[in-house]
N, C-alpha and C positions, 0 to 999 in steps of 0.2 A: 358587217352591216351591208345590207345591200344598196345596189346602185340602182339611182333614177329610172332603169330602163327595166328592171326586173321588176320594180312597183310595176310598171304599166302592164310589164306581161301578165301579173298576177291578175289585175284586173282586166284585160281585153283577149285573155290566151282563150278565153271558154271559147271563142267562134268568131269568124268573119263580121270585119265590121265593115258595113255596105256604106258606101257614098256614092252617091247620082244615080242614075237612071240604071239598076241593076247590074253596076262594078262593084265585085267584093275585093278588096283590100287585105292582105293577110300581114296585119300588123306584124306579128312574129317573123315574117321572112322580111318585114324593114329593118326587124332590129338587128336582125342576123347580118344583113347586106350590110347596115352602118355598122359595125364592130368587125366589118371582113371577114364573116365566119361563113358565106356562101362559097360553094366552087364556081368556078370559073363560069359555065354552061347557065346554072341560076343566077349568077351577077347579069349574064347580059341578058337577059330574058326578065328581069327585073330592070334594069336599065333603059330597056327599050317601052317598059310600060309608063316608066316616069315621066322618059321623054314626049311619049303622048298625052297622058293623064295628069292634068293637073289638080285635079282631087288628091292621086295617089302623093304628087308633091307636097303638096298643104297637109297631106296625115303625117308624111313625112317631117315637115319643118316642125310643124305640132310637136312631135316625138321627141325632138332635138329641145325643143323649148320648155319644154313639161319640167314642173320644178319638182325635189325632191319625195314632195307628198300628195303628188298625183294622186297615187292610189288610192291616200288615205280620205282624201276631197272627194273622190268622186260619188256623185251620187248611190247611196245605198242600194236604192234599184235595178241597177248597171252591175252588183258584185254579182259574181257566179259561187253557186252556192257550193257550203264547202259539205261535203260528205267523207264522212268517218270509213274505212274498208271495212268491209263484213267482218273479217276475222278480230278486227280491233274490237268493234260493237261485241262479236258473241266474246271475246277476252273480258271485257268490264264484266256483261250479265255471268260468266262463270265465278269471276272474284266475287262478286255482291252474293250469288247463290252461296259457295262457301261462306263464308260469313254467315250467313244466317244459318246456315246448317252449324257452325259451333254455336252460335249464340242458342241455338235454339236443342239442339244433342248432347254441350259438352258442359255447359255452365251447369253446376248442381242447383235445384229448386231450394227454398228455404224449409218447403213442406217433408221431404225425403228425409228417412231414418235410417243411421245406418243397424247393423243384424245386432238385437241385441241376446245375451244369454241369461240365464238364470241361479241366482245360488244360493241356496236354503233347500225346506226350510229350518229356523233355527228359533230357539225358545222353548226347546222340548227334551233338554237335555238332563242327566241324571246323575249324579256318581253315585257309580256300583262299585264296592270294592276296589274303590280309588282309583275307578277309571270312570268316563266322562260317557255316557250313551246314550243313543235316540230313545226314547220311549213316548207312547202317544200323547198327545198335550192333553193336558187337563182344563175344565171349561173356563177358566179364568187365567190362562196362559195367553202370550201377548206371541202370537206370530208373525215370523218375519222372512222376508225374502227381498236379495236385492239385486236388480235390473241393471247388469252391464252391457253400456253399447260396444259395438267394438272399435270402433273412435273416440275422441273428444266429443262431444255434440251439444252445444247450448241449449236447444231449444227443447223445451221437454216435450215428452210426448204423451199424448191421450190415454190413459189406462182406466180398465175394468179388469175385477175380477167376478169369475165363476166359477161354481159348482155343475160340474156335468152328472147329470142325473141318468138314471138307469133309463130311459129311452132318449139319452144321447143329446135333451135339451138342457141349454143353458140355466141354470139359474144365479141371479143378479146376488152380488154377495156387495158391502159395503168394506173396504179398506180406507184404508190414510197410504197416501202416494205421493212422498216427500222427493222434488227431486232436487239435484246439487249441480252446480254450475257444469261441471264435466259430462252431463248428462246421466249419471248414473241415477235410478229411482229406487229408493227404499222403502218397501210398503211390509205394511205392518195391520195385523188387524185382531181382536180377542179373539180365542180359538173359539168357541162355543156360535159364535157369530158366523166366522167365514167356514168351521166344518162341522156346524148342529146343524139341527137340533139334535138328531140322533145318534148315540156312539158308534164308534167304526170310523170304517177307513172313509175319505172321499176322495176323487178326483178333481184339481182345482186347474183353474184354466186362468191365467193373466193373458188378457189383450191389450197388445198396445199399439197406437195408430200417429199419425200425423198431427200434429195440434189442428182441435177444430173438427174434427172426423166424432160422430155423435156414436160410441159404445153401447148405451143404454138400449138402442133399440134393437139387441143383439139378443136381449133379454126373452128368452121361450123358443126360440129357434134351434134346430139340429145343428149341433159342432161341426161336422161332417158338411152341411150344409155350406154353411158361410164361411168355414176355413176355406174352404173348393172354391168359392166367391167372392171373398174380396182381400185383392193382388195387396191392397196398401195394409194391411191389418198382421201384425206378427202374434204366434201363439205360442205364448209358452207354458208350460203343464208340469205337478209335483203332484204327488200322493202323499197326505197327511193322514193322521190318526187322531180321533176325539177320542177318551179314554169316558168310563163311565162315571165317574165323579173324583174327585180330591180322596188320594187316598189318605188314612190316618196318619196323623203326625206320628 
């Protein structure tokens, strides 16, 4: 805790306090004299101003009599202001900068997906000779393909599928895009639907984006195009077969 006389310093250290007709008084070299902490040379150069000046006696007895909360009584206008050192001030602004630099680089968005892959497709399968093989789906086969992320990820994410046509534009196909807590989506769609009308092979395109990112209008645009264009949108791609009708039982 500090003592009575260090209040007053903290309060009257900022500068010279003037009493009478242009005598400054350096209250800090009274307090020093009354605690004996002047050399010899300044006690009596100090002593001889006392003996004259009796302003400097009266700061003096003042000083002595000042109760413990001087400092804290004294008029607000009279404290000398407290300033922080520059390197303390640029120390906070570089902590607050950090700080916003995680909050703002390192926290994950809710909108971010993580890489998802593809596996299918499947619903086209046949036993040959008591083994199990691709052959092309037929028009009333249920096609299937399912969407794993490479995380957990609750939130599902936006899909379209497409037909890339021979100059490279999208065409909008309709599936069911079931997804499941883990994130994984299972999409499913009749064969004749997502690779007719005509038989043959097609190129099919799943796009999947952030919830809320609008697919549909992806619809008649070059692949090449918008894959180059947008950062948020993952593509994934399989080659199916529509076969020419149901063969004979």
């Amino acid at each position: 805790m500090s003592e009575p006389d260090d209040d007053i310093v903290g309060v009257l250290e900022a500068g010279a306090v003037h009493h009478g007709a242009g005598a400054a008084v350096d209250v800090a070299t009274l307090l020093a004299w009354r605690r004996g902490r002047l050399d010899a040379e300044a006690a009596e150069a100090l002593e001889a101003r006392l003996a004259r000046d009796p302003e400097a006696r009266a700061l003096l007895a003042g000083l002595a009599e000042a109760p413990p909360t001087a400092a804290s009584t004294w008029p607000q206008a009279h404290w000398p202001a407290r300033r922080f050192p520059r390197r303390v001030v640029a120390g906070f602004a570089a902590a607050a900068a950090a700080a916003a630099a995680i909050l703002f680089f390192v926290w994950p968005t809710s909108a971010s997906l993580p890489p998802y892959s593809l596996e299918g497709p499947t619903g086209a399968t046949r036993e040959v000779r008591g083994e199990e093989r691709r052959v092309p789906f037929r028009p009333g086969d249920t096609l299937r393909v399912t969407l794993r992320p490479a995380h957990r990820h609750a939130e599902p994410p936006a899909v379209a599928a497409f037909v890339v046509g021979a100059d490279g534009r999208l065409a909008a196909r309709p599936v069911d895009a079931a997804p499941e807590p883990s994130g994984i989506v299972r999409v499913s769609a009749r064969a004749a639907t997502l690779l007719g009308p005509a038989p043959g092979p097609s190129r099919v395109v799943i796009a999947l984006a952030p919830p809320g990112v609008d697919l549909a209008g992806l619809a008649g645009r070059p692949l090449a195009d918008v894959s180059a264009a947008l950062a948020d949108v993952q593509w994934l791609e399989f080659t199916a077969e529509l076969a020419g009708g149901d063969p004979p039982p």
